[in-house]
C-alpha positions in Angstrom: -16.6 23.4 25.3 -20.0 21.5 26.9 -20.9 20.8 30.4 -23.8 18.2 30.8 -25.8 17.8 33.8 -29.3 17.0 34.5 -29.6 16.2 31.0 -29.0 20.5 30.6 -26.0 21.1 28.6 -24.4 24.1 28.9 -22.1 24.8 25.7 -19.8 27.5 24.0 -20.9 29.9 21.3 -18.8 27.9 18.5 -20.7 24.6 19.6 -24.6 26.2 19.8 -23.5 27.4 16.3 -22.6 23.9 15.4 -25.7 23.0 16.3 -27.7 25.4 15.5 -29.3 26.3 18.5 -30.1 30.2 19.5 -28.5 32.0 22.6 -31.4 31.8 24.7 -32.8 28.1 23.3 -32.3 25.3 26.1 -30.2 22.6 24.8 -30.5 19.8 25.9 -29.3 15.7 25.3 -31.9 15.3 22.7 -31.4 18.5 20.9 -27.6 18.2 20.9 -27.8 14.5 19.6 -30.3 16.1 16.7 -27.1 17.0 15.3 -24.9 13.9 15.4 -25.2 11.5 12.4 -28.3 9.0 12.6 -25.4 6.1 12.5 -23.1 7.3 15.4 -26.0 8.5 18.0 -26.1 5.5 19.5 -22.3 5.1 19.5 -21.6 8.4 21.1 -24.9 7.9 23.7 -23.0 4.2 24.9 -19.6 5.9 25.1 -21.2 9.5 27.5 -23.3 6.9 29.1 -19.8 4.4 29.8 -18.5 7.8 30.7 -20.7 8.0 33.9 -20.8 4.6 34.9 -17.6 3.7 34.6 -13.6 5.0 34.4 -15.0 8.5 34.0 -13.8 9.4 30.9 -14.5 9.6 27.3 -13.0 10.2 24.0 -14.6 9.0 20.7 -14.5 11.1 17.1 -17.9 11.1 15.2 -19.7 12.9 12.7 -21.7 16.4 13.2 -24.4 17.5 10.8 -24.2 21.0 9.8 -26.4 21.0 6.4 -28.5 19.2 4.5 -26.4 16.2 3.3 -23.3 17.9 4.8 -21.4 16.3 7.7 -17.8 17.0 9.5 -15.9 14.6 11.9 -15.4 16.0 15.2 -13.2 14.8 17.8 -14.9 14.7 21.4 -13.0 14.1 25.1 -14.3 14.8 28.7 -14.3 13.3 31.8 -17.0 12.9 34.6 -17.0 14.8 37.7 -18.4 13.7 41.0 -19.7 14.8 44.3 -18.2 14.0 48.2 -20.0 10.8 47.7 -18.9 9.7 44.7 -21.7 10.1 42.5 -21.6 11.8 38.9 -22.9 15.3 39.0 -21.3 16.8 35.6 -19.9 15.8 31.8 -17.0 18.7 30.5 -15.6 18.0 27.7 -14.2 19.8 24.1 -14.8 19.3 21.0 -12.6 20.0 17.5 -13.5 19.8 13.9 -11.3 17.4 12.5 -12.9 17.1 9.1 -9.3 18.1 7.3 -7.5 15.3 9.0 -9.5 12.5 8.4 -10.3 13.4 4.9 -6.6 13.2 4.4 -6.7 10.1 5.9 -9.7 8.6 3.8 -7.7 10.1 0.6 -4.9 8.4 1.4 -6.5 4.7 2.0 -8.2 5.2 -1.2 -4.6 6.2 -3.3 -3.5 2.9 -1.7 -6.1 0.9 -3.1 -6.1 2.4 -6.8 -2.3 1.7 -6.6 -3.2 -2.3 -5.6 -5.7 -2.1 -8.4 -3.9 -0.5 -11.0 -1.1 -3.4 -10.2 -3.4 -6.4 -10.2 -4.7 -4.7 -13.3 -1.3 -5.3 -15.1 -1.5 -8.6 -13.9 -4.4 -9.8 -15.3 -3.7 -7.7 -18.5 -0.6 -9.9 -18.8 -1.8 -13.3 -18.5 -3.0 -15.2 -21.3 -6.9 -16.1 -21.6 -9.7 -14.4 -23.5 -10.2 -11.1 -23.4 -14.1 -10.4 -22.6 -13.2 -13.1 -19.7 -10.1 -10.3 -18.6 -12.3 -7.8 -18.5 -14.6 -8.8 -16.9 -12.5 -10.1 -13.5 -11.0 -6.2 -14.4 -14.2 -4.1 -14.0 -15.1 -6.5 -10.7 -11.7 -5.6 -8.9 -12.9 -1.6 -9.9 -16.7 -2.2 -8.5 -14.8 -4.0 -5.0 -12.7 -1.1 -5.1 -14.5 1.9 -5.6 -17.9 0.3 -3.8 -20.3 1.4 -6.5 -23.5 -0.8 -7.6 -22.0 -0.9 -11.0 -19.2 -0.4 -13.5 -19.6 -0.5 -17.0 -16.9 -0.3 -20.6 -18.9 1.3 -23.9 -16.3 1.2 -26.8 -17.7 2.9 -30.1 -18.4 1.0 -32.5 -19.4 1.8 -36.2 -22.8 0.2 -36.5 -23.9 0.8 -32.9 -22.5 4.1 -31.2 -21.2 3.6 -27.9 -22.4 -0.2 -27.0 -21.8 -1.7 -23.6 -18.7 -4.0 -24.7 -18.1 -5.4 -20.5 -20.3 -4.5 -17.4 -20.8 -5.9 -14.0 -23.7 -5.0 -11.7 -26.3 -3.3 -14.3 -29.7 -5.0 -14.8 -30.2 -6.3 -18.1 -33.4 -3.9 -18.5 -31.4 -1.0 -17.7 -29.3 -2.3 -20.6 -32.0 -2.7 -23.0 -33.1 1.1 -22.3 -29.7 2.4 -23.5 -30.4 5.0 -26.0 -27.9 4.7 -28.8 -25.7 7.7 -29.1 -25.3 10.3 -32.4 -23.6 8.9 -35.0 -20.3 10.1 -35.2 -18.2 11.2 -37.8 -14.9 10.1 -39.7 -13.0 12.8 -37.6 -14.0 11.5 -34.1 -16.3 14.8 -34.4 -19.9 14.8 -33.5 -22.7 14.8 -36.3 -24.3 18.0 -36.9 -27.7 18.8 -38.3 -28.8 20.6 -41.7 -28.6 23.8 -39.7 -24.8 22.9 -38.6 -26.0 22.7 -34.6 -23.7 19.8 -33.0 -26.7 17.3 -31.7 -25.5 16.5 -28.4 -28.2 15.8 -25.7 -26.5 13.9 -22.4 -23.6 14.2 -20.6 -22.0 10.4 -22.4 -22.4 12.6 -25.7 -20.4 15.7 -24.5 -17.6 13.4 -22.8 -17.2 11.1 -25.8 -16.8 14.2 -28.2 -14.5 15.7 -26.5 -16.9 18.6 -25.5 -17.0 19.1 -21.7 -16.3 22.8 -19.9 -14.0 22.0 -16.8 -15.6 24.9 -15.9 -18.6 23.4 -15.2 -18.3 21.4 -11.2 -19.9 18.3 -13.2 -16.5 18.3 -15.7 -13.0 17.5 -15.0 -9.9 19.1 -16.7 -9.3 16.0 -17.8 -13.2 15.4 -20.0 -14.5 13.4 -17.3 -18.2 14.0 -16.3 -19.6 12.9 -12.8 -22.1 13.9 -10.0 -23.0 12.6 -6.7 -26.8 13.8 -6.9 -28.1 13.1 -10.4 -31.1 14.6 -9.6 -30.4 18.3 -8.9 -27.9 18.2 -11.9 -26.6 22.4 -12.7 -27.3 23.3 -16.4 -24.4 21.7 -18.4 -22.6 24.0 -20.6 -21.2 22.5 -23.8 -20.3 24.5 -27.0 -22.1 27.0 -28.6 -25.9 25.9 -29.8 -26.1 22.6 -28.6 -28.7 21.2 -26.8 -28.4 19.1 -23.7 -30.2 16.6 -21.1 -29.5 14.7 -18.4 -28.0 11.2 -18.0 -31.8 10.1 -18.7 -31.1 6.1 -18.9 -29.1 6.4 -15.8 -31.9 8.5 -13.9 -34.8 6.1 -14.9 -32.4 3.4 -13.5 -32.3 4.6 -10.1 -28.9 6.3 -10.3 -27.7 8.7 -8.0 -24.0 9.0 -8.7 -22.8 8.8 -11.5 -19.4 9.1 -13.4 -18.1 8.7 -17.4 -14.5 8.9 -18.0 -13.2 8.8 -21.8 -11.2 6.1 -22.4 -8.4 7.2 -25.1 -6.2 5.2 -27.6 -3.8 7.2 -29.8 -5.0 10.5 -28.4 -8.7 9.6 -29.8 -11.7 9.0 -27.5 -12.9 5.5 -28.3 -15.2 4.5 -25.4 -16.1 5.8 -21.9 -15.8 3.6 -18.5 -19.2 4.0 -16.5 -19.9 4.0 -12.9 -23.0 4.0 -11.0 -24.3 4.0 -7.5 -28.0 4.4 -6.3 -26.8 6.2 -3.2 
C-alpha cells in the first residue's frame, strides 16, 4: 500500500522493504522513484502526474530494482483523492509483484518465435541454392530472433580445429584473433599431453569434447555452455586435471553474453553454434 501527498509517501512495511528504505527514513517521490528502472521513471512519473490532473486514476505495471542488475515487474493502481473544492490532496494505491506472470508471458512469446524459426528453417533447408548462401539467410533469421550482436557456425575440421564455417555480426578482427582449438583425436576425444592431462583451456574446448559438468550454472544437461556476465565467470569445473580459462577471444571482443551449443551429427560433436551480445 502507498499514500502520496505533499510529495511524503507514506508506505507499507513490504513496500519500504522493496525499496529499501528504514522504518524511520522519510521517503519521499525521489527516493521511491530511486528504485524504479532508469527506463520506466519517466513513464510511471507521466502516468501519477495524469493521475492528478486528470480522470483520477492510474494503473500502469513497471519494473522495481531490488539488487544490483536484478529487477521484478510490479503492477501498480490508485486513484486520486480530493478535497470539498475539488483539488487533489492524496495518491493511494497497491502494488503486487508480478514478476512470475510476465515472465511466463515473455517465455511464451519467445517459444512462439523459435517455433516460426525452426519452421522457416525447414524451409530454407529445403530449397535448392548453395549452401554457405543457406546458411547464411539461416544464422540471420537466429540473430533477428534471439536479438544478439552476433551468431556464429564452427564445424571441426582436420587441418584447422574448430574454424568459423558461417557467421553474421562478428568483426573480421575478432575473427582473426580466434585462437585455434587442441587438436583432436581419431575418437572425437581431446589431445592429452606426455603427462596424460586432457589440455583443455576455454569453455569452446570443454563443450566440443563433450566435457561440461551440468553441475556447474555455466553448463546445461544438455553440453551447452553460456553466461550473461562473461566477466565475473564462477571457476568452471571439467574433469579431473585439466586446466581451464575463460572464453578469452570473446572477452577481448567486447562480449558480455555469451552461449556455445554443440552441434551433433550421428551422436558425434562436430561443431558448436556461437552467440554473442555485448550487453
Amino acid at each position: 500500500d502507498m499514500r502520496i501527498a505533499r510529495d511524503e509517501i507514506w508506505a507499507s512495511d513490504a513496500l519500504r522493504a522493496r525499496v529499501g528504505a528504514h522504518e524511520s527514513e522519510r521517503l519521499n517521490v525521489e527516493r521511491f522513484m530511486q528504485s524504479v528502472h532508469p527506463d520506466d521513471r519517466e513513464r510511471l512519473r507521466q502516468a501519477l502526474r495524469q493521475a492528478l490532473e486528470g480522470n483520477g486514476e492510474f494503473e500502469i505495471e513497471y519494473r522495481a530494482l531490488t539488487a544490483p542488475g536484478l529487477t521484478r515487474w510490479i503492477s501498480a493502481r490508485g486513484r486520486t483523492q480530493r478535497d470539498r473544492a475539488g483539488q487533489p490532496v492524496r495518491l493511494s494505491g497497491i502494488s503486487i509483484d508480478v514478476t512470475e506472470r510476465k515472465l511466463g508471458e515473455a517465455r511464451e512469446q519467445q517459444l512462439q518465435i523459435y517455433r516460426n524459426l525452426g519452421h522457416d528453417i525447414l524451409r530454407i533447408l529445403s530449397e535448392s541454392g548453395a549452401v554457405d548462401d543457406s546458411m547464411e539467410r539461416i544464422l540471420t533469421m537466429v540473430k533477428d530472433a534471439t536479438n544478439v550482436d552476433a551468431v556464429a557456425i564452427r564445424l571441426q575440421d582436420k587441418k584447422e580445429d574448430l574454424p568459423y564455417f558461417c557467421q553474421v555480426g562478428f568483426p573480421e578482427a575478432f575473427l582473426r584473433s580466434g585462437e585455434s582449438l587442441p587438436e583432436q583425436v581419431s575418437d572425437g576425444g581431446m589431445a592429452s599431453d606426455r603427462n596424460g592431462r586432457t589440455n583443455i583451456e576455454r569453455a569452446c574446448d570443454l563443450v566440443i569434447a563433450g566435457a561440461t559438468d551440468p553441475a556447474n550454472p555455466c553448463f546445461t544437461r544438455g553440453g551447452s555452455f553460456w553466461t550473461n556476465d562473461a566477466t565475473a565467470l564462477p571457476e568452471l569445473r571439467a574433469p579431473q586435471d585439466t586446466e581451464i580459462r575463460p572464453p578469452i577471444q570473446c572477452l577481448s571482443g567486447g562480449y558480455a553474453s555469451i552461449a556455445l551449443i554443440p552441434i551433433r551429427a550421428k551422436g558425434r560433436i562436430v561443431g558448436l553454434l556461437q552467440l554473442c551480445d555485448r550487453r
